[in-house]
C-alpha positions as CSV (number, residue, x, y, z in Angstrom):
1,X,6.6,61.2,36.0
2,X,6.9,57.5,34.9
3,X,10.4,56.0,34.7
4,X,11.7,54.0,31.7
5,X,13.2,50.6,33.7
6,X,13.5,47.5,31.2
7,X,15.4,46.3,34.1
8,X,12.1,46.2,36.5
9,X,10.6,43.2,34.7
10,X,13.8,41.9,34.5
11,X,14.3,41.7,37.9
12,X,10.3,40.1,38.5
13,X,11.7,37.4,35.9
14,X,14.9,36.5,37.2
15,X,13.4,36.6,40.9
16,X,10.9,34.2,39.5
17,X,13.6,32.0,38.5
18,X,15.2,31.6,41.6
19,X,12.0,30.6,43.6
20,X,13.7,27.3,44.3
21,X,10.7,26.3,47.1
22,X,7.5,24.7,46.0
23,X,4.7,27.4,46.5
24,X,1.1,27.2,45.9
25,X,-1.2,27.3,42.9
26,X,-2.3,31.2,44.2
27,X,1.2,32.4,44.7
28,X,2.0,31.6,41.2
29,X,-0.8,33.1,39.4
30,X,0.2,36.4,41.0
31,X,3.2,36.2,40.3
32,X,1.8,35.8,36.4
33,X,0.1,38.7,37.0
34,X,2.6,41.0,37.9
35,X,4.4,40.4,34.9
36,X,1.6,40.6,32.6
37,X,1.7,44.2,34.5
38,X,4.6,45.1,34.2
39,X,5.3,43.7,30.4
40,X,2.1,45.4,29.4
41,X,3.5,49.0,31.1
42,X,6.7,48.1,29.1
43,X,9.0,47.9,32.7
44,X,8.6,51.1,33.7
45,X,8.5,52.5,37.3
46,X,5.2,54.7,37.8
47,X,4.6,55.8,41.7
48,X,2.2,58.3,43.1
49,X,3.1,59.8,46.4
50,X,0.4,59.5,49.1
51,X,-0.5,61.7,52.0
52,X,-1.6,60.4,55.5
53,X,-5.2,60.0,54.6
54,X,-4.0,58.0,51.3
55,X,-4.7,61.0,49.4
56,X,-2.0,62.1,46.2
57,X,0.2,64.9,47.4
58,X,-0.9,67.6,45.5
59,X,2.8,68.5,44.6
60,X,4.5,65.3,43.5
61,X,7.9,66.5,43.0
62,X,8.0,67.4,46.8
63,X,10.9,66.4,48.8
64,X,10.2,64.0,51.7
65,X,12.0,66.6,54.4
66,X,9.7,69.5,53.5
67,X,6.7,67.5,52.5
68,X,6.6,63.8,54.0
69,X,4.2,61.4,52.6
70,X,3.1,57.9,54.3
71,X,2.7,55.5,51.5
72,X,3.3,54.9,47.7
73,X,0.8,54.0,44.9
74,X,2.7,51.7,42.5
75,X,0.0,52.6,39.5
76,X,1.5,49.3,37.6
77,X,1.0,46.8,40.0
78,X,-2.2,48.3,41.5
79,X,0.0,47.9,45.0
80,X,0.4,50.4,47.5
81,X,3.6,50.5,49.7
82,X,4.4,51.5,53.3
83,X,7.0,54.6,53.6
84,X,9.3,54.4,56.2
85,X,10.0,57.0,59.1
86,X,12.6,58.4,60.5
87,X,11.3,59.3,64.0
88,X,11.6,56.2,66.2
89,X,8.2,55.7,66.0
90,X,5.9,52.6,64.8
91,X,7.5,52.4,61.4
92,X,10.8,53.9,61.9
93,X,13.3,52.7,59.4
94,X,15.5,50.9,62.4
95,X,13.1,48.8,63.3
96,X,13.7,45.1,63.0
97,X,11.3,42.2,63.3
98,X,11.2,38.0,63.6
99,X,9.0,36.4,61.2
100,X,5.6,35.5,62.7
101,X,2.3,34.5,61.8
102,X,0.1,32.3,64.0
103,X,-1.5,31.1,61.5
104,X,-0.7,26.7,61.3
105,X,-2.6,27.0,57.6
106,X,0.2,29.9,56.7
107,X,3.2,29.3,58.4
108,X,4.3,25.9,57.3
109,X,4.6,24.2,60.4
110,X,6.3,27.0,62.4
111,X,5.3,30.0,63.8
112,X,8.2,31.8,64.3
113,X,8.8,34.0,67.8
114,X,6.6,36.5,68.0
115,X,9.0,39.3,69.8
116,X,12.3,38.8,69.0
117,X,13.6,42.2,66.7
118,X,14.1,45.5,67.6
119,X,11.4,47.9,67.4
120,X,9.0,50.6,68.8
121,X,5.1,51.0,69.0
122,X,4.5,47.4,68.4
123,X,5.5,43.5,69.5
124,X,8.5,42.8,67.6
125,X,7.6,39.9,65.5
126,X,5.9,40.5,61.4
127,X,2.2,39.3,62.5
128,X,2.3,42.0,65.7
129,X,3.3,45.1,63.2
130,X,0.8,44.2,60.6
131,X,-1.9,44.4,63.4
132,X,-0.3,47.9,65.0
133,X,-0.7,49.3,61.2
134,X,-3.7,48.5,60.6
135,X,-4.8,49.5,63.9
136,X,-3.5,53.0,62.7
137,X,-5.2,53.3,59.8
138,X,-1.8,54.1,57.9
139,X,-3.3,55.9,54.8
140,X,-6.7,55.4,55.3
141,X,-6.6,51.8,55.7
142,X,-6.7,48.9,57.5
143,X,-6.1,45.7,55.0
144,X,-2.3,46.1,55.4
145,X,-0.6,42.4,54.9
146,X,3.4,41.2,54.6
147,X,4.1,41.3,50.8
148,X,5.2,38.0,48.8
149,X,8.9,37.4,47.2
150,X,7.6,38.5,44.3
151,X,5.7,42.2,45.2
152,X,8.7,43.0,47.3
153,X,10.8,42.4,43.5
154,X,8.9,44.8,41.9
155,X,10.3,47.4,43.8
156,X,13.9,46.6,43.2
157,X,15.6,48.9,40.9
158,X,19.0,47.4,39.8
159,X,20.0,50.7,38.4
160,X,20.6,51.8,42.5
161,X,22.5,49.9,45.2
162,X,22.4,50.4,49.1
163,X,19.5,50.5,49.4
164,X,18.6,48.7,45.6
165,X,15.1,51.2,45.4
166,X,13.9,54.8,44.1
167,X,14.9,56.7,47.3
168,X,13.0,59.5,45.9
169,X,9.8,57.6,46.4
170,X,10.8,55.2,49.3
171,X,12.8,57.5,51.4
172,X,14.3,56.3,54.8
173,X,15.2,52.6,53.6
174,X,18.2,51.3,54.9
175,X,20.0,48.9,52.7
176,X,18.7,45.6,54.1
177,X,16.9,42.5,53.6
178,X,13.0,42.9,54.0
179,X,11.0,39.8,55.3
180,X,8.5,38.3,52.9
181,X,4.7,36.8,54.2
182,X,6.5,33.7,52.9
183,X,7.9,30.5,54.7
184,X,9.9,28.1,53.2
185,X,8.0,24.9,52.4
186,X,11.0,22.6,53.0
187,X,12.4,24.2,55.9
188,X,9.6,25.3,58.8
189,X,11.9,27.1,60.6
190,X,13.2,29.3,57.9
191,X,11.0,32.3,56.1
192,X,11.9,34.0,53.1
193,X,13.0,37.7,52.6
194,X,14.0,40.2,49.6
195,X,17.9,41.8,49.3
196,X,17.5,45.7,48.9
197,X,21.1,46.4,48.9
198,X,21.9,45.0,45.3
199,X,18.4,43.9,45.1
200,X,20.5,40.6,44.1
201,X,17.9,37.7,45.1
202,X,15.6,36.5,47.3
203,X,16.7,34.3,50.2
204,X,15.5,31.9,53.6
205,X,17.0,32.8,56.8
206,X,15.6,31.3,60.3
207,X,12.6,32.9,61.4
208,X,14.3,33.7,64.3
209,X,16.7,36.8,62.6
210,X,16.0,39.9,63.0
211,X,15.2,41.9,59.4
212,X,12.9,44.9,58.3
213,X,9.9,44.7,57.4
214,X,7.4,47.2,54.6
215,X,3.8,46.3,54.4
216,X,2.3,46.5,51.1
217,X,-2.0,46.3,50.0
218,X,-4.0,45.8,47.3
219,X,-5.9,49.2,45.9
220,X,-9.1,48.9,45.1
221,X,-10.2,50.3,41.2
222,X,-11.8,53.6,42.8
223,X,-8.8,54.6,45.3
């Protein structure tokens, strides 16, 4: 059942605002996007809980302990969202990761260590667990990616704190700061991430620390 929350587009807005790096020409028209989005949806929160195969449970009221599900459909955005485990496994809510991406045309002029977080199933650096996921096929697909500042924001909900989310769709989140696919443009060594305790702001930390990490991917029109 949708959820009334003027506050959601609120919090994409005053995110926005605090963007304090320069970012690209493509980074900013999705971040127009989502708030044509959610403006147009009138703020409101409106998730679909997905099965293993990326299927919608056929109960949607169902607890996570006595039916888990693997992902979230966010039917504003058109995202859909990792769910975290509880099992010490690949995406066990514990696990911690340095920001990483090989990538010289991506990670403005650092890579970042590649294995320098806590984890299990995987290297411990962002680019090795976005491979590992995809290798799995979490929900039937293999086009997971690191969200932006902004798509982590849309899951804030400033009407929670510790951990700053719905916990009845995003269960197992500790109340943390999640990494962003971002780097900071002035700083190489530094990489943005996304408060979920108050949900208060995004901020650059070295790409050396150790934070948590939930993959997010476009849905197509016919999933």
């Amino acid at each position: 059942m949708p959820k009334n929350h003027p506050h959601r587009l609120i919090s994409l807005l005053f995110g926005a605002a605090l963007l304090t790096a320069p970012v690209g020409n493509a980074i900013a028209a999705d971040d127009d996007e989502l708030i044509r989005r959610i403006a147009g949806e009138g703020g409101i929160f409106d998730f679909t809980k997905l099965d293993g195969q990326g299927q919608p449970l056929a109960e949607q009221d169902a607890v996570y302990t006595v039916t888990p599900w693997s992902c979230v459909r966010d039917n504003v955005t058109g995202l859909m969202w990792e769910v975290k485990t509880a099992d010490g496994g690949l995406r066990d809510q514990n696990n911690t990761y340095t920001w990483h991406n090989p990538d010289s045309d991506e990670n403005g002029g650092a890579p970042g260590p590649g294995d320098g977080g806590e984890c299990s199933g995987s290297a411990c650096g962002t680019h090795a667990y976005v491979q590992a996921v995809n290798e799995q096929g979490l929900c039937g697909a293999t086009d997971w990616r690191m969200p932006t500042r902004s798509e982590l924001r849309t899951i804030v909900d400033y009407q929670a704190s510790f951990p700053a989310i719905q916990t009845a769709y995003f269960p197992n989140t500790v109340a943390t700061s999640f990494w962003s696919s971002e780097p900071n443009a002035n700083y190489p060594n530094f990489a943005w991430h996304t408060d979920f305790k108050f949900g208060l702001a995004s901020y650059y930390y070295f790409k050396s620390g150790p934070k948590a990490v939930r993959l997010v991917r476009d849905v197509d029109d016919g999933e």
